[in-house]
C-alpha positions as CSV (number, residue, x, y, z in Angstrom):
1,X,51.6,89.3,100.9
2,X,54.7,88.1,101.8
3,X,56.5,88.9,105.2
4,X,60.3,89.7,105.0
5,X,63.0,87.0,106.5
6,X,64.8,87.9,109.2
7,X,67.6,87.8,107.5
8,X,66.5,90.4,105.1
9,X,65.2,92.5,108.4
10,X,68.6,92.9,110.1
11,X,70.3,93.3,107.4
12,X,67.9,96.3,106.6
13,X,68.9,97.5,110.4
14,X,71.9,97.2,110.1
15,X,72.3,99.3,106.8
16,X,70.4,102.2,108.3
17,X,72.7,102.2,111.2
18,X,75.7,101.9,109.4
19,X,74.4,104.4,107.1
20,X,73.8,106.6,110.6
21,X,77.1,105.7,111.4
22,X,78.8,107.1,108.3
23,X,76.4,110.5,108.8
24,X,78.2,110.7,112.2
25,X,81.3,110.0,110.8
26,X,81.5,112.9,108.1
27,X,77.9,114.9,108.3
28,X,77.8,118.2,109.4
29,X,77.0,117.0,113.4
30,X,80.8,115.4,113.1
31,X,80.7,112.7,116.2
32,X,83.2,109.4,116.5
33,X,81.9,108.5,119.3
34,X,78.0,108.1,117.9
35,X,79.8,106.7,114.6
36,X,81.4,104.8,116.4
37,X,78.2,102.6,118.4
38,X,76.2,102.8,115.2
39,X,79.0,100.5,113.2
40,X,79.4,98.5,116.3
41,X,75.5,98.1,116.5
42,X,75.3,97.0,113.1
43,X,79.0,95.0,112.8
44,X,77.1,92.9,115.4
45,X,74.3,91.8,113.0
46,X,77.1,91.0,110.5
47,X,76.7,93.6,108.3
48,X,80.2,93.8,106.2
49,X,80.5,97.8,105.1
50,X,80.0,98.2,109.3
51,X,83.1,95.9,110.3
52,X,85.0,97.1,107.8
53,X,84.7,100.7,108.7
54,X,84.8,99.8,112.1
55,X,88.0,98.1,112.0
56,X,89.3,101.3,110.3
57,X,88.2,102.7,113.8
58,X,90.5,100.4,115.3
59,X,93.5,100.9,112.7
60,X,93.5,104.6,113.4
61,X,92.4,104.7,117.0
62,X,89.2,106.7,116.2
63,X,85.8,107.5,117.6
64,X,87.5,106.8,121.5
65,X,89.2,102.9,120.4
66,X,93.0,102.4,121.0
67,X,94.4,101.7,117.7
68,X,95.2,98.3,117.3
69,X,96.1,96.6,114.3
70,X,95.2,93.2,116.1
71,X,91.1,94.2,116.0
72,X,91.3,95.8,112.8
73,X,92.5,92.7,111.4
74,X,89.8,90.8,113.2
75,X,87.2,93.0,111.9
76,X,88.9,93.4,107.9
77,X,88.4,89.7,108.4
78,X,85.0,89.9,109.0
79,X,83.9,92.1,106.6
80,X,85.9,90.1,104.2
81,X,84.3,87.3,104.7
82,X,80.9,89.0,104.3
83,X,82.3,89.8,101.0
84,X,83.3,93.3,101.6
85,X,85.5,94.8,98.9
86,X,87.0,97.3,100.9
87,X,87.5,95.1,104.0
88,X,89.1,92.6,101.4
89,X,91.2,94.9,100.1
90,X,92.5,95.7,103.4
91,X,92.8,92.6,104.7
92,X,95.1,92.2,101.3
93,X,97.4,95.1,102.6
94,X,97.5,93.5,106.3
95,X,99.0,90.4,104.6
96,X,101.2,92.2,101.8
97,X,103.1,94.0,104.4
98,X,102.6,91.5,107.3
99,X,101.3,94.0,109.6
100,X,99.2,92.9,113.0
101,X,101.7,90.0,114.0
102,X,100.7,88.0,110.6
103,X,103.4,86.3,108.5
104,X,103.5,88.4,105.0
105,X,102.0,86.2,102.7
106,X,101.7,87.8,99.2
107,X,99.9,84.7,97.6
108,X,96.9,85.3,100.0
109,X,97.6,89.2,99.9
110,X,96.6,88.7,96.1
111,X,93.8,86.0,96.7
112,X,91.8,89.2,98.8
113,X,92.9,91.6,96.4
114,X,90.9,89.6,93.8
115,X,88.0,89.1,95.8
116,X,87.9,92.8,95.8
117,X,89.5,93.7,92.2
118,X,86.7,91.5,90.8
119,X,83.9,93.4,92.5
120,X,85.4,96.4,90.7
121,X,87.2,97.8,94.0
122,X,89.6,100.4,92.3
123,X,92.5,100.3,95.0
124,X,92.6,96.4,94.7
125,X,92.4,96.5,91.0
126,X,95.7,99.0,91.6
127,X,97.5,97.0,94.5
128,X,96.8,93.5,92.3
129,X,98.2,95.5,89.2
130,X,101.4,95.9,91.2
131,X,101.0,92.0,92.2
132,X,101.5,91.1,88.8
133,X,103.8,93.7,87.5
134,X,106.3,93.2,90.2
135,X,105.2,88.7,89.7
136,X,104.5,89.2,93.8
137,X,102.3,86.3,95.1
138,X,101.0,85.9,91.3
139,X,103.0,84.7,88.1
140,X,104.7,87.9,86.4
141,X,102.0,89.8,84.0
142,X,102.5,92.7,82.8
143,X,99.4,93.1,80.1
144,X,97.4,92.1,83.0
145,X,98.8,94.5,85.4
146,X,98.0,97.1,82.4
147,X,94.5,95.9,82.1
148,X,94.2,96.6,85.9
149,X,95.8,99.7,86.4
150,X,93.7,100.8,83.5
151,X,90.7,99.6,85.4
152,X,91.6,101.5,88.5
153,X,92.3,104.6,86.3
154,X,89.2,105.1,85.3
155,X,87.6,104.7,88.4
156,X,89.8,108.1,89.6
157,X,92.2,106.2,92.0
158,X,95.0,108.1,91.8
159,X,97.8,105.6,92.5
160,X,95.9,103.6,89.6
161,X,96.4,106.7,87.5
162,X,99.8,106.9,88.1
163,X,100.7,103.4,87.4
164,X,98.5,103.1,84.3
165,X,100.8,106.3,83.0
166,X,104.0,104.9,84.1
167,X,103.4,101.3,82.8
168,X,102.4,102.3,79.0
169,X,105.5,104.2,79.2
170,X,107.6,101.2,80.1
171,X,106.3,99.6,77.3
172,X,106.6,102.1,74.9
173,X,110.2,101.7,75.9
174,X,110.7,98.2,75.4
């Protein structure tokens, strides 16, 4: 029989309590604060869905934390490099619209929103749609902005839905 890694054990943990964490977070018993220690507890063992949802904490100054863009960034970064879609998503806005002291950088603003886009995140897929439509930190594209607006369409994002509708008709236009 063989005996789990410990890797594979705390990474178990740490799902449970970030699982925990998100019951907190938007169960019935509705607590921050609990929320809150379970995504810490598991951030710690490097568990990317727990940083990235605890540097949302820290973005909108939740579960008792001052907001500060400064940790949120720190803890995006994290979970982005655990290969988090969501935290590499964000940590694609943070550089987009320099935010948290950074330099706006659109060509690594893109390079997250790929990581995600190509894990089938639908706001990334939106956000590098836009990227290439509007040639922002990626060579002008608009079939490939289509493709991914499409994408993000029909995953139900509504911005992707929008854009999706919006580009066809520009190119019914043209």
């Amino acid at each position: 029989k063989m005996e789990p890694t410990g890797f594979a054990v705390s990474t178990s943990i740490a799902r449970e309590m970030y699982e925990e964490g998100l019951n907190y977070e938007h169960g019935l018993d509705n607590d921050e604060y609990k929320a809150r220690q379970c995504y810490v507890a598991a951030a710690a063992l490097n568990y990317g869905p727990a940083q990235s949802q605890l540097a949302e904490f820290y973005f909108y100054g939740k579960g008792g934390l001052r907001k500060s863009e400064e940790m949120a960034f720190k803890y995006f970064h994290l979970s982005a490099d655990n290969e988090d879609a969501k935290g590499q998503c964000n940590l694609g806005m943070f550089y987009e619209n320099g935010m948290a002291g950074l330099a706006q950088d659109n060509n690594e603003a893109a390079r997250y929103y790929h990581l995600a886009a190509d894990q089938g995140f639908p706001a990334a897929q939106n956000n590098l749609a836009a990227m290439y439509e509007y040639g922002k930190g990626r060579k002008k594209d608009l079939d490939r902005a289509k493709v991914l607006y499409k994408l993000a369409a029909e995953s139900g994002n509504k911005q992707g839905i929008h854009n999706f509708e919006r580009i066809c008709a520009l190119h019914n236009r043209m």
